[in-house]
ChimeraX commands (.cxc) that place a marker at each C-alpha (Angstrom):
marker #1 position -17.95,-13.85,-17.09 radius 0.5
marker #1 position -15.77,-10.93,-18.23 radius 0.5
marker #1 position -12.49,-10.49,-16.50 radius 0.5
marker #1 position -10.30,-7.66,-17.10 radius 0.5
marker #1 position -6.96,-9.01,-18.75 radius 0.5
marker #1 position -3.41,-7.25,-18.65 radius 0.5
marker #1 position -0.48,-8.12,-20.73 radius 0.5
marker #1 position 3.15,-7.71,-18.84 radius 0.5
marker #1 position 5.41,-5.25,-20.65 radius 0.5
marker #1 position 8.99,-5.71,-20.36 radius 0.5
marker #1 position 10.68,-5.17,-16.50 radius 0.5
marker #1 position 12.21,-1.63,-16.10 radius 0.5
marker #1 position 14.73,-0.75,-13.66 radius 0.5
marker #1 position 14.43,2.32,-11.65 radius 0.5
marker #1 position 16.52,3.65,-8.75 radius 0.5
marker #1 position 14.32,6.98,-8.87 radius 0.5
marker #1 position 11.40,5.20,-7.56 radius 0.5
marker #1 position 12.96,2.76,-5.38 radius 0.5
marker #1 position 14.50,5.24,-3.41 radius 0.5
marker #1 position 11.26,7.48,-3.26 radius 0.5
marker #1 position 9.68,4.42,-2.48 radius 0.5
marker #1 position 12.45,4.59,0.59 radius 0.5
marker #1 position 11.69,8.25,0.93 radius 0.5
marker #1 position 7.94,8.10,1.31 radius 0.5
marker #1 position 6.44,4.50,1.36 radius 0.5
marker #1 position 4.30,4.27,-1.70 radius 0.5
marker #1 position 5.98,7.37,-3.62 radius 0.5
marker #1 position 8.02,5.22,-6.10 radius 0.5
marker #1 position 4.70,3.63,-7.34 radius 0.5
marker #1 position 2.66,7.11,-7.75 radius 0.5
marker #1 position 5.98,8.11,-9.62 radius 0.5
marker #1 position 5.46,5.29,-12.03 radius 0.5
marker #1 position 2.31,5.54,-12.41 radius 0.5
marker #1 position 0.82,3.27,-10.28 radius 0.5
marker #1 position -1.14,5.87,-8.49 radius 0.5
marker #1 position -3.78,3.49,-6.51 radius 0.5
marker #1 position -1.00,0.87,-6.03 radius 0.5
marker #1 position 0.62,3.70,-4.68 radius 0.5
marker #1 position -2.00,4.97,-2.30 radius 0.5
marker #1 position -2.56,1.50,-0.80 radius 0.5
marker #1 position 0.58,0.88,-0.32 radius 0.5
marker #1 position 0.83,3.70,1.58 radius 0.5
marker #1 position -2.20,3.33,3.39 radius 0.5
marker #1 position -0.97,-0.21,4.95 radius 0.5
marker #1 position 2.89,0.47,5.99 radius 0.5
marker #1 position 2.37,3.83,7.39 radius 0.5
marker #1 position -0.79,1.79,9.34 radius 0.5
marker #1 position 1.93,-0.35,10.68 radius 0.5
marker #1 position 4.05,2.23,11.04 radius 0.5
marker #1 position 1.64,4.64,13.44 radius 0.5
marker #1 position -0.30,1.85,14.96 radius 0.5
marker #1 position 3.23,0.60,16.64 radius 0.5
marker #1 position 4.07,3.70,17.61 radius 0.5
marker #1 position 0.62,4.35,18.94 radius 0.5
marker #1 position 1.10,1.07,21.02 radius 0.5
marker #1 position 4.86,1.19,21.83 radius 0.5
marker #1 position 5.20,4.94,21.96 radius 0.5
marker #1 position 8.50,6.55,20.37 radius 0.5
marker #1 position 10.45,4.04,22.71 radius 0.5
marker #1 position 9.62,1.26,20.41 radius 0.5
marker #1 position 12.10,3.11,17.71 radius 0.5
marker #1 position 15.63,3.18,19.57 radius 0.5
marker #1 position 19.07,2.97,16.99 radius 0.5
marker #1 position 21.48,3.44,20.12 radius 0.5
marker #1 position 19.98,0.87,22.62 radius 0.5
marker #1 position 21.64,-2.14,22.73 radius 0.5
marker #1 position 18.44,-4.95,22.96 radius 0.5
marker #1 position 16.51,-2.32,20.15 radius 0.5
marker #1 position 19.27,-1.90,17.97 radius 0.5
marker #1 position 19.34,-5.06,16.00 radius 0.5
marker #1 position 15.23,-3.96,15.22 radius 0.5
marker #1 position 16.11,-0.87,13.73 radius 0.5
marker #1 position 17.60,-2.42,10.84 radius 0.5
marker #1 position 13.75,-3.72,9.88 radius 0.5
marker #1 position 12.42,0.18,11.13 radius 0.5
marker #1 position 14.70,1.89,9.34 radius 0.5
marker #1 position 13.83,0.75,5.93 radius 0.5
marker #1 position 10.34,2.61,6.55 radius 0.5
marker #1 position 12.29,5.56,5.52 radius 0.5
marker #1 position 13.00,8.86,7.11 radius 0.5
marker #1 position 9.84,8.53,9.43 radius 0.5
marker #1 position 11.76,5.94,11.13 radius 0.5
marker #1 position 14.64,8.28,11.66 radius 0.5
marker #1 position 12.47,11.51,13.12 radius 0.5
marker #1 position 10.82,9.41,15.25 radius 0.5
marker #1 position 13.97,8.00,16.65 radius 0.5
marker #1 position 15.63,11.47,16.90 radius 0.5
marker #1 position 12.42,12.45,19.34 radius 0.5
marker #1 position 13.26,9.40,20.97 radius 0.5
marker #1 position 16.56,10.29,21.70 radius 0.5
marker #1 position 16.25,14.16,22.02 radius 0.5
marker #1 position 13.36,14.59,23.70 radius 0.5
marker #1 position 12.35,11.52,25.63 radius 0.5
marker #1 position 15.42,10.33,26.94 radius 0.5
marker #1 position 16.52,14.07,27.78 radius 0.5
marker #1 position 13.06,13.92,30.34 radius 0.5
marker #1 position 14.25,13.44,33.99 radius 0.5
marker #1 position 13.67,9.89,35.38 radius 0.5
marker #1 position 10.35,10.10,36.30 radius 0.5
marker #1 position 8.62,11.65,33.11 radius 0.5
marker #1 position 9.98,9.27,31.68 radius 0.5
marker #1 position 8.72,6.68,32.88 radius 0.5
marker #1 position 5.14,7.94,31.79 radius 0.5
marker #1 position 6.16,8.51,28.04 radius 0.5
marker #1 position 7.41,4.31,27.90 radius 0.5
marker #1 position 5.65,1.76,27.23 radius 0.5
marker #1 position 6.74,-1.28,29.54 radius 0.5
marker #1 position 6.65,-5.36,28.61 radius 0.5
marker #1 position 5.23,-6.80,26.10 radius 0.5
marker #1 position 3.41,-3.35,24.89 radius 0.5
marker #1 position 6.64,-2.01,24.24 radius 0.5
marker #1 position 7.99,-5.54,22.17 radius 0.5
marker #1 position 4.54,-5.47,20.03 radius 0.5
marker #1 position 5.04,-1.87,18.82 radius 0.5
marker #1 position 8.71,-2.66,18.07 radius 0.5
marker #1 position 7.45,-5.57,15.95 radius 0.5
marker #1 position 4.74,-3.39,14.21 radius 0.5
marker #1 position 7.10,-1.05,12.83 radius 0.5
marker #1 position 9.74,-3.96,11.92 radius 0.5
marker #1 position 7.31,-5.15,10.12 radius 0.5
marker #1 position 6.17,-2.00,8.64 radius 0.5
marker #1 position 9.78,-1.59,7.41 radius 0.5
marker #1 position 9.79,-5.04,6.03 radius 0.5
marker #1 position 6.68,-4.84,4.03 radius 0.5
marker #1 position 8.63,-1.32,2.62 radius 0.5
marker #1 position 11.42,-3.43,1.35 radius 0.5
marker #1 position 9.28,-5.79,-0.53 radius 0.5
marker #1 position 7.76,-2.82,-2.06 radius 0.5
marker #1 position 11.49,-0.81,-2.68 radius 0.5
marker #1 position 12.31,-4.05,-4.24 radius 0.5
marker #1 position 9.03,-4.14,-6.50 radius 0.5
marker #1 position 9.22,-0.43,-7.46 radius 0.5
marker #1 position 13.26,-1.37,-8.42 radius 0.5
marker #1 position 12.04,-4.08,-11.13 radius 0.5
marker #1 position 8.73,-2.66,-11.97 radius 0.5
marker #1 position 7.41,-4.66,-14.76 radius 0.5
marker #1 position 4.22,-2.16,-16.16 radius 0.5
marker #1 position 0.91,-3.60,-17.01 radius 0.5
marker #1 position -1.23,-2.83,-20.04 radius 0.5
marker #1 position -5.32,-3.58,-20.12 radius 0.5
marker #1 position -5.85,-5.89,-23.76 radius 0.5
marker #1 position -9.01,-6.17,-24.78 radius 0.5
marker #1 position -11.23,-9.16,-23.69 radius 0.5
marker #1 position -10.88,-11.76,-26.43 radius 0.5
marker #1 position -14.68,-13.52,-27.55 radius 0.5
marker #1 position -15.68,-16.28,-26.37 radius 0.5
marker #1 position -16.85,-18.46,-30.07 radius 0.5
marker #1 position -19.82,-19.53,-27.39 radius 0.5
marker #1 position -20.80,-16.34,-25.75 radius 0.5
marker #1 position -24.38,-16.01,-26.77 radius 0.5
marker #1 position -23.69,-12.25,-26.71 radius 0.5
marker #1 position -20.87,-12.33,-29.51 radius 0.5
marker #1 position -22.61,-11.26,-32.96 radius 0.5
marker #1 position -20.49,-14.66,-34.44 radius 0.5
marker #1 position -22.05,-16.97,-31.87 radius 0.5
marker #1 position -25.99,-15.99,-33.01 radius 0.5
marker #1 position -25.54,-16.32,-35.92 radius 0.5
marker #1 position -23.28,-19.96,-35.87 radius 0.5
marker #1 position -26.64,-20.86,-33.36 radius 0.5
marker #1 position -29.06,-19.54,-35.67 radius 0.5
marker #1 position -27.63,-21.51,-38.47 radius 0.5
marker #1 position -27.77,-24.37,-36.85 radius 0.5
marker #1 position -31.35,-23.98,-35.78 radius 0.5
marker #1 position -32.65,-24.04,-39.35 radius 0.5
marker link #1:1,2 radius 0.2
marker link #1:2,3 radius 0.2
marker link #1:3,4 radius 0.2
marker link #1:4,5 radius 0.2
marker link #1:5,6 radius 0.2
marker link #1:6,7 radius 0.2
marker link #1:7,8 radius 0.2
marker link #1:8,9 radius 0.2
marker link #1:9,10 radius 0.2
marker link #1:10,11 radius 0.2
marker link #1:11,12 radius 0.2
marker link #1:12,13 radius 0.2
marker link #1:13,14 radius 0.2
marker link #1:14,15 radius 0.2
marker link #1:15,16 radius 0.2
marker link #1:16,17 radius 0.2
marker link #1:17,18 radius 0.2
marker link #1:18,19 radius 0.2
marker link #1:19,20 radius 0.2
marker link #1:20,21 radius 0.2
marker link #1:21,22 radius 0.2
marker link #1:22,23 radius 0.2
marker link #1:23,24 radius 0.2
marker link #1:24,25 radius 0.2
marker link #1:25,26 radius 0.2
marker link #1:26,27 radius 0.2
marker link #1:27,28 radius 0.2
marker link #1:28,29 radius 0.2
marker link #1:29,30 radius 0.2
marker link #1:30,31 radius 0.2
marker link #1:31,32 radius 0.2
marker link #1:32,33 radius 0.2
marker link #1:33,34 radius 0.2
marker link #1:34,35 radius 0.2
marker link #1:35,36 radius 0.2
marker link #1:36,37 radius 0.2
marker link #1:37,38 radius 0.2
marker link #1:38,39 radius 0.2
marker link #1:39,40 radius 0.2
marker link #1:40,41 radius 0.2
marker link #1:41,42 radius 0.2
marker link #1:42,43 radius 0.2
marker link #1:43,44 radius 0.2
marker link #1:44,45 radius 0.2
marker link #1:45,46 radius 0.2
marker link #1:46,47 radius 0.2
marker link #1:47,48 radius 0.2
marker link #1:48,49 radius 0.2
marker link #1:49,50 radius 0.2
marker link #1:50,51 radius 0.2
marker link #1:51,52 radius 0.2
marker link #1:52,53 radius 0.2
marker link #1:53,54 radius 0.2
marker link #1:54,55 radius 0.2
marker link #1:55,56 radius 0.2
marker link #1:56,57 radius 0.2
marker link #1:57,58 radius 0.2
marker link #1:58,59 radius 0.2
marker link #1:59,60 radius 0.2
marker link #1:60,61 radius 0.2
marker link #1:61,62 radius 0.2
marker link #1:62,63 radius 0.2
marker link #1:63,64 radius 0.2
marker link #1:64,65 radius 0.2
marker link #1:65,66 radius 0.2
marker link #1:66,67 radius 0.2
marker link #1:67,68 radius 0.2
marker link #1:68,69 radius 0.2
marker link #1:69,70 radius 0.2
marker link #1:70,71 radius 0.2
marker link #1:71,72 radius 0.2
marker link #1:72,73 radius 0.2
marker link #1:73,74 radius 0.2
marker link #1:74,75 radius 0.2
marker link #1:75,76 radius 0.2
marker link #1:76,77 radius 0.2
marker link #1:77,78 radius 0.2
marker link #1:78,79 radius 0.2
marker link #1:79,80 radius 0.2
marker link #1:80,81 radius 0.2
marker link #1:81,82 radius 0.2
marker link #1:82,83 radius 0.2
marker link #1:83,84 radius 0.2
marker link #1:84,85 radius 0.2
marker link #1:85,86 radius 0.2
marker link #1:86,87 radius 0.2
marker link #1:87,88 radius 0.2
marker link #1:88,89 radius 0.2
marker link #1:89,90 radius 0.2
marker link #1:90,91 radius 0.2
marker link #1:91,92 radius 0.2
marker link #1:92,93 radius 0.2
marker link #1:93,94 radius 0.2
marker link #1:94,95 radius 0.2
marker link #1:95,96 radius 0.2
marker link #1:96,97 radius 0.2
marker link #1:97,98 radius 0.2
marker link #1:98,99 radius 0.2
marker link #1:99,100 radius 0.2
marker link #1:100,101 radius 0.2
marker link #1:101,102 radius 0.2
marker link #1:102,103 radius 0.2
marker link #1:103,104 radius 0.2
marker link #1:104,105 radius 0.2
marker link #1:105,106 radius 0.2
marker link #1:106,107 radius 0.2
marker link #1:107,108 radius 0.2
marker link #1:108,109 radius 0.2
marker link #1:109,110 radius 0.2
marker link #1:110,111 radius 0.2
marker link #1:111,112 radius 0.2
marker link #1:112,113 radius 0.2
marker link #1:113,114 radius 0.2
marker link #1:114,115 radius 0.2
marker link #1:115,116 radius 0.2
marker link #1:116,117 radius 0.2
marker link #1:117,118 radius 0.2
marker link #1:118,119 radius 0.2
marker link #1:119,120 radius 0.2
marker link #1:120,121 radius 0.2
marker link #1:121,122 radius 0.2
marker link #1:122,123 radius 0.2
marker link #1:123,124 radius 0.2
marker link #1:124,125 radius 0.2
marker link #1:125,126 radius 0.2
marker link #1:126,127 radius 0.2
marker link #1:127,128 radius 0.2
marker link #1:128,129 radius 0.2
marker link #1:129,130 radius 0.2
marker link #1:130,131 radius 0.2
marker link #1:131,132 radius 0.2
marker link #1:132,133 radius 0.2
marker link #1:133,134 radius 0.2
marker link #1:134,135 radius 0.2
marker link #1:135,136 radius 0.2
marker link #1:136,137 radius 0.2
marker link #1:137,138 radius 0.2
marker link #1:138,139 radius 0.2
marker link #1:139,140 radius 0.2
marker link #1:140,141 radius 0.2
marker link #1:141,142 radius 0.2
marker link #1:142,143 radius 0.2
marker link #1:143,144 radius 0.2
marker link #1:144,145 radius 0.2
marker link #1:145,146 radius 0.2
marker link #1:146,147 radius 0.2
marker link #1:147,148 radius 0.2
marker link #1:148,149 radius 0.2
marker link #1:149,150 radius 0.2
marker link #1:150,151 radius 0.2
marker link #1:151,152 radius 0.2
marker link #1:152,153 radius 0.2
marker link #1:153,154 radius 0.2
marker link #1:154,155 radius 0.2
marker link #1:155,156 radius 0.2
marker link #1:156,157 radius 0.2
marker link #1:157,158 radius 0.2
marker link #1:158,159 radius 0.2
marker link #1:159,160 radius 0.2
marker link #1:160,161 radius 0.2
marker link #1:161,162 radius 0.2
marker link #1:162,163 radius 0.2
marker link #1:163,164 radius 0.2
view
C-alpha cells in the first residue's frame, strides 16, 4: 500500500493570513498556499454561516440586544459577514413597523438554532484564524521502499537469489 507522506517544515507566523482568514473565512489559507484547504474551509463555515441565517433569518445576528449579545462574540469572529448582516438587522428589519416585522423573525427555538449555527460558524473560524496564525507548511517526500515490496527492483532480485 502506497501512502502519500509529508514532512513538517518549520511553523511560520503570519498576521497577514490570520486576519484575511478573519476577513474572508478560508482567505488566509489560499494566501499561503493552501488553496484546497482554503476552499473547504470556506465551503463549511460560510455553510454554517448561511444555513443559520437561512433558519434564523437576520434576527439570529443581533450585537445590541441584550439576550443575543453575549452570541455575537462567537458570530462576530466569522468576519465582516457577521457585521453586514447585523447592520440589515438593525437598519432595515428593526426600522419595519410592528407588524412586518413580525413576518421577517423567526420565533422559538428556530430563532435559538440559527443563532447557534452561526456561533458556531464563528467558532470553527477561530480555530482556523488560529491555524492560519502558526501555519506549519507541508512538503510531499518521496515514498521510501519497502526491502519486501515485490515491486522494488532490490526485492527481485534478493528473492531471486534466494530461489537458486
Amino acid at each position: 500500500m502506497n501512502h502519500t507522506q509529508f514532512q513538517l517544515d518549520e511553523a511560520r507566523f503570519s498576521l497577514l493570513a490570520a486576519f484575511l482568514a478573519w476577513i474572508w473565512p478560508g482567505l488566509g489559507h489560499i494566501s499561503l498556499g493552501e488553496k484546497k484547504r482554503g476552499v473547504y474551509i470556506m465551503i463549511g463555515v460560510l455553510f454554517l454561516f448561511f444555513c443559520g441565517l437561512l433558519v434564523g433569518g437576520f434576527d439570529a445576528v443581533d450585537r445590541l440586544s441584550g439576550s443575543d449579545r453575549l452570541w455575537f462574540y462567537a458570530q462576530g469572529l466569522c468576519g465582516p459577514i457577521a457585521f453586514a448582516a447585523d447592520f440589515i438587522n438593525q437598519n432595515y428589519i428593526k426600522q419595519l413597523p410592528a407588524p412586518d416585522q413580525l413576518r421577517t423573525q423567526s420565533l422559538g427555538r428556530v430563532n435559538e438554532m440559527g443563532t447557534l449555527f452561526i456561533a458556531l460558524a464563528g467558532l470553527m473560524n477561530l480555530i482556523v484564524i488560529i491555524d492560519a496564525l502558526h501555519f506549519i507548511p507541508r512538503r510531499q517526500v518521496a515514498p521510501k521502499s519497502d526491502p519486501g515490496d515485490s515491486r522494488d527492483s532490490g526485492g527481485a532480485e534478493e528473492a531471486g537469489g534466494a530461489d537458486t
